[in-house]
Backbone as JSON, one array per atom type, in Angstrom:
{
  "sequence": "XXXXXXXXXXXXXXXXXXXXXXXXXXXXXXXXXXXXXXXXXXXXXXXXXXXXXXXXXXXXXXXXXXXXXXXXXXXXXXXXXXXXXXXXXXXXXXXXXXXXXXXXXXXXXX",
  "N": [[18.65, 22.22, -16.27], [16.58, 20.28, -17.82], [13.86, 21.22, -20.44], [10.31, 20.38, -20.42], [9.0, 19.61, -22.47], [11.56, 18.33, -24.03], [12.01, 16.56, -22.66], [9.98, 14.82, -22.73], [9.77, 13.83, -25.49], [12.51, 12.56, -25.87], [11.57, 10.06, -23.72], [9.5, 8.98, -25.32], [10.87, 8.6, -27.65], [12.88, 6.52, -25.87], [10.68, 4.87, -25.4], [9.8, 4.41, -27.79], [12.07, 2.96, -28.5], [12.1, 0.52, -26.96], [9.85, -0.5, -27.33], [10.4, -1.87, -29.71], [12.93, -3.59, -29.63], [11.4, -4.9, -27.48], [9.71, -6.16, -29.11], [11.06, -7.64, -31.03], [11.9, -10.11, -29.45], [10.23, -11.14, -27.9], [7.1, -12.89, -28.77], [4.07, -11.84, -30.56], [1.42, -13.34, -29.58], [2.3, -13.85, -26.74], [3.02, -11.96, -25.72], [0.41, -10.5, -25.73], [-1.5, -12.51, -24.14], [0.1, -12.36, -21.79], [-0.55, -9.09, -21.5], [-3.7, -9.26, -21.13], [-3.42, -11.12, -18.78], [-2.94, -9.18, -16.76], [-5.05, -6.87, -17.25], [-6.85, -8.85, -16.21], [-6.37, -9.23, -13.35], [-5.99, -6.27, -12.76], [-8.76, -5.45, -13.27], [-10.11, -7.16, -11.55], [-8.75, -6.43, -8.46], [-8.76, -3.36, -8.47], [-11.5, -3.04, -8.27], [-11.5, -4.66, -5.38], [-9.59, -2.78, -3.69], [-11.36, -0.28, -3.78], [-13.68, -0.56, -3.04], [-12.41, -1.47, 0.03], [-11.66, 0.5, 0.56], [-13.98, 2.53, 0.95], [-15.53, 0.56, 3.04], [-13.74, 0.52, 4.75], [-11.86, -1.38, 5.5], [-8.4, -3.86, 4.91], [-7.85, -3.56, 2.83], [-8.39, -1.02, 1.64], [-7.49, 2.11, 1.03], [-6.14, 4.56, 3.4], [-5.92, 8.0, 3.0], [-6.01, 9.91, 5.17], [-4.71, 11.69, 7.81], [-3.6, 9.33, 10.8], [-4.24, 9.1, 14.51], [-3.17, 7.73, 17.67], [-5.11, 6.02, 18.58], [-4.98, 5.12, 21.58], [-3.29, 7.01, 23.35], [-3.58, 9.52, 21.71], [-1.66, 10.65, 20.13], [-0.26, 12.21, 16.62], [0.49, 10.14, 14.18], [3.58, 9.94, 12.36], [3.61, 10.63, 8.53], [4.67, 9.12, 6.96], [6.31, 5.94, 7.39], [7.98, 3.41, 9.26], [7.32, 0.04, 8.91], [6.88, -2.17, 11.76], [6.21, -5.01, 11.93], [5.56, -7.79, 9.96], [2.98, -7.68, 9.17], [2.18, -5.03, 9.44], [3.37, -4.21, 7.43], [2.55, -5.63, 5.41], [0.2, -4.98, 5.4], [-0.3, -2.1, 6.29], [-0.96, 0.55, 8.92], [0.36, 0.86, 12.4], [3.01, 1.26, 14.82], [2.61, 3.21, 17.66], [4.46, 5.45, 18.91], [5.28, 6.7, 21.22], [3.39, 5.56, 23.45], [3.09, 2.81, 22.5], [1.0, 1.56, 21.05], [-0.69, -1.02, 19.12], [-2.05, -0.52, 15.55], [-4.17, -0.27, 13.26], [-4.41, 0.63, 9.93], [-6.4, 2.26, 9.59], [-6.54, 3.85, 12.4], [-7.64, 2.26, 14.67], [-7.62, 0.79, 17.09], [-5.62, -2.66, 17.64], [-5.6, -5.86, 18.88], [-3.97, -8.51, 20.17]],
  "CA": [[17.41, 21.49, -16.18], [15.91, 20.46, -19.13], [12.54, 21.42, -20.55], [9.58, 19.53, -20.41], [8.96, 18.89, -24.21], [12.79, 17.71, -24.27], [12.21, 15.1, -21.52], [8.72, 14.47, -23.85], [10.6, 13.59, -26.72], [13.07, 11.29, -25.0], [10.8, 9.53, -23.28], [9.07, 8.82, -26.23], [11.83, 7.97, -28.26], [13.41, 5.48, -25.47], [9.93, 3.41, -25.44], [9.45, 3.45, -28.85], [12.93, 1.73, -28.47], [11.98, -0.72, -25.7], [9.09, -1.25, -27.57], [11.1, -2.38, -31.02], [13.77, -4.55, -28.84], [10.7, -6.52, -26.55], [8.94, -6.82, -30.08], [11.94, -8.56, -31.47], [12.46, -10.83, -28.19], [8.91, -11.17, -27.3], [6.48, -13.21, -29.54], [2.83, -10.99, -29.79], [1.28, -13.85, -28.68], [2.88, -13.97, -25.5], [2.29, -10.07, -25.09], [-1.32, -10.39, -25.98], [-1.33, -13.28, -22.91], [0.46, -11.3, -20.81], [-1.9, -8.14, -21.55], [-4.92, -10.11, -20.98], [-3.52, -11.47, -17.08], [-2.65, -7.86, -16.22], [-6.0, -6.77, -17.26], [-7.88, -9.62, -15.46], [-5.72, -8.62, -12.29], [-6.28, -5.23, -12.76], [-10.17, -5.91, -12.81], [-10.31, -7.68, -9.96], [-8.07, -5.21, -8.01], [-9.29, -2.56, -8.33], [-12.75, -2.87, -6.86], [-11.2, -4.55, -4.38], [-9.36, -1.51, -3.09], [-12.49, 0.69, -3.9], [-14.54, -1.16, -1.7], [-11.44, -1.8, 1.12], [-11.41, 2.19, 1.21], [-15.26, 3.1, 1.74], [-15.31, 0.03, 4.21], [-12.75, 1.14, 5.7], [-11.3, -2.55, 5.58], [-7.41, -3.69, 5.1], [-7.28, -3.52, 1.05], [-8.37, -0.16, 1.28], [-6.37, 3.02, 1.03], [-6.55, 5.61, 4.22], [-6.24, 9.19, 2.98], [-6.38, 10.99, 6.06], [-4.07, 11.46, 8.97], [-4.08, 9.07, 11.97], [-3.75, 9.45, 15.37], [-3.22, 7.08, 18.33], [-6.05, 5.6, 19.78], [-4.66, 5.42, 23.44], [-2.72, 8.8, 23.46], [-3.95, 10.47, 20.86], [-0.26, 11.62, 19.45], [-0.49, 11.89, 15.25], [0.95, 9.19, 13.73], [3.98, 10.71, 11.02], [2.45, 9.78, 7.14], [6.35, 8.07, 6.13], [6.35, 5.26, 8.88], [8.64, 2.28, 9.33], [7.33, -1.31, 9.33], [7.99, -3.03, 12.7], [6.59, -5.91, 12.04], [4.93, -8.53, 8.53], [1.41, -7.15, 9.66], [2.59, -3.61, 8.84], [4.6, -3.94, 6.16], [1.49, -5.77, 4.07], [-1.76, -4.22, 5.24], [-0.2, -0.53, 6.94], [-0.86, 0.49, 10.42], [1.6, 1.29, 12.48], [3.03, 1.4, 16.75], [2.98, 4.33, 18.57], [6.24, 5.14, 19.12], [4.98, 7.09, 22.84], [3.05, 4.37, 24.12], [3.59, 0.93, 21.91], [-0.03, 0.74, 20.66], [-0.47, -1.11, 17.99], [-3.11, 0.02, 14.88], [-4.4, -0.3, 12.02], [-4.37, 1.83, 8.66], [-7.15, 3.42, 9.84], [-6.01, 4.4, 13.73], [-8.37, 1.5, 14.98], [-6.35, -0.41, 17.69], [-5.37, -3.45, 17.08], [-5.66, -6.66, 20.24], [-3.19, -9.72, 20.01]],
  "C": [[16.73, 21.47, -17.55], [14.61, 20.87, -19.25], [11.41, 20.03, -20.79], [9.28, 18.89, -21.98], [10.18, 17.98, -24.14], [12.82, 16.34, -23.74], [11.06, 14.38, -22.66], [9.51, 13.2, -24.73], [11.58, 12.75, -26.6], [12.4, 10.53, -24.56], [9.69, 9.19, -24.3], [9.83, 7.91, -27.39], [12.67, 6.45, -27.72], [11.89, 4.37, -25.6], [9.38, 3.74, -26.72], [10.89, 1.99, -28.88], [12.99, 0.44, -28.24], [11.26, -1.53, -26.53], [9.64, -2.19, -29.07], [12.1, -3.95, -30.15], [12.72, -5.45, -28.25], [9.96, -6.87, -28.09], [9.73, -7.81, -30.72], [12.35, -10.3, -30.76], [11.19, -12.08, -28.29], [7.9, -11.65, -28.74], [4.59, -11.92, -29.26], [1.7, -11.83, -29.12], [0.57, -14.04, -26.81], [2.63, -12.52, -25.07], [0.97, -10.04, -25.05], [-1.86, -11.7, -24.16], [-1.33, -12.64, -21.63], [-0.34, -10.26, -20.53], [-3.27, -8.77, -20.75], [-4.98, -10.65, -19.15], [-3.18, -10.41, -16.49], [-4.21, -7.44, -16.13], [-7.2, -7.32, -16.4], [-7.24, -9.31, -13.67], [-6.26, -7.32, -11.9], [-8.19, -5.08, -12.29], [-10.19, -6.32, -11.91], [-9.95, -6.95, -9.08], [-8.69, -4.39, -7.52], [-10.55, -2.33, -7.76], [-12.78, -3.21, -5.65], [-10.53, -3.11, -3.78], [-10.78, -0.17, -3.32], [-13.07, 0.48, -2.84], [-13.7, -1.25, -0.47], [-11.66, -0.21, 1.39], [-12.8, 2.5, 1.54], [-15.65, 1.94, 2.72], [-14.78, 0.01, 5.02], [-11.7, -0.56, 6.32], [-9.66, -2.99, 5.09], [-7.04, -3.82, 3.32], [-7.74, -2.37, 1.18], [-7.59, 0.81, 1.85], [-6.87, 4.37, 1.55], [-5.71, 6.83, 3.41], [-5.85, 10.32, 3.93], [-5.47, 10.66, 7.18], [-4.45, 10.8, 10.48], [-3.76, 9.38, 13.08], [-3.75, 8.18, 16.76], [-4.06, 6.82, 19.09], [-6.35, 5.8, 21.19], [-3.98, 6.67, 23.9], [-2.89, 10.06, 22.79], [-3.02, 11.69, 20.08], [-0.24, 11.25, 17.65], [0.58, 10.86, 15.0], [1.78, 10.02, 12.18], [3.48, 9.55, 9.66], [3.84, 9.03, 7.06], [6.63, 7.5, 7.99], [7.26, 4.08, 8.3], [8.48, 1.1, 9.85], [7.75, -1.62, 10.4], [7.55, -4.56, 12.61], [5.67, -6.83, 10.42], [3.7, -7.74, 8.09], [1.19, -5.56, 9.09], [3.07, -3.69, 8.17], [3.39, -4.33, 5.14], [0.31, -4.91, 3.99], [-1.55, -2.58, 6.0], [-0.52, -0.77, 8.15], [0.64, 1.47, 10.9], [1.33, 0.88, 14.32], [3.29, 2.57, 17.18], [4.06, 4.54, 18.85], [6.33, 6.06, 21.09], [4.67, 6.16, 23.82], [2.41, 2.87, 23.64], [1.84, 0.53, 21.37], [-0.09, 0.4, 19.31], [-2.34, -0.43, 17.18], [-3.11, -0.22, 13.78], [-4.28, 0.92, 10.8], [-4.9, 3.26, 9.33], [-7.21, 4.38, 11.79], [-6.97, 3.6, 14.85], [-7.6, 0.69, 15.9], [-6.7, -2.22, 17.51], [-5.01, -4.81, 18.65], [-4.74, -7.87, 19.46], [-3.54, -10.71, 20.52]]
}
């Protein structure tokens, strides 16, 4: 196992690399562009999920273990999509008695 400096020092060395090779490729430009729509992304973003989590709304990010609404069996944290709905905004189905839910353990009507 290597040491942590060692990995350091590699990891250092490969993106100065990267960064020599995309500078060659890559006009600055076009990086400065690029930078700039990450940034404006990023801004925006981010307060969205700030605000989605103390609203408790579907851009924000639950924390805390749920539990099933109708049976009240915990919900495990590493869950498996069953269907679009879960896969973008979280949630999940009961796997005891099929309810569906939200992030936050809020059931969910069709």
């Amino acid at each position: 196992m290597m040491k942590r400096s060692v990995k350091l020092i590699l990891s250092l060395v490969l993106f100065a690399l990267l960064d020599e090779l995309l500078g060659s490729f890559i006009s600055d430009k076009v990086l400065n562009v690029l930078f700039a729509g990450i940034a404006a992304l990023m801004l925006i973003g981010l307060p969205l999920v700030v605000y989605g989590t103390v609203t408790r709304n579907r851009w924000g990010i639950n924390f805390q273990q749920v539990n099933c609404p109708r049976c009240h069996a915990p919900m495990p944290r590493a869950r498996m999509p069953k269907s679009r709905r879960e896969m973008l905004w979280g949630g999940g189905t009961c796997d005891k008695c099929g309810c569906e839910m939200d992030k936050w353990g809020n059931p969910l009507t069709t």
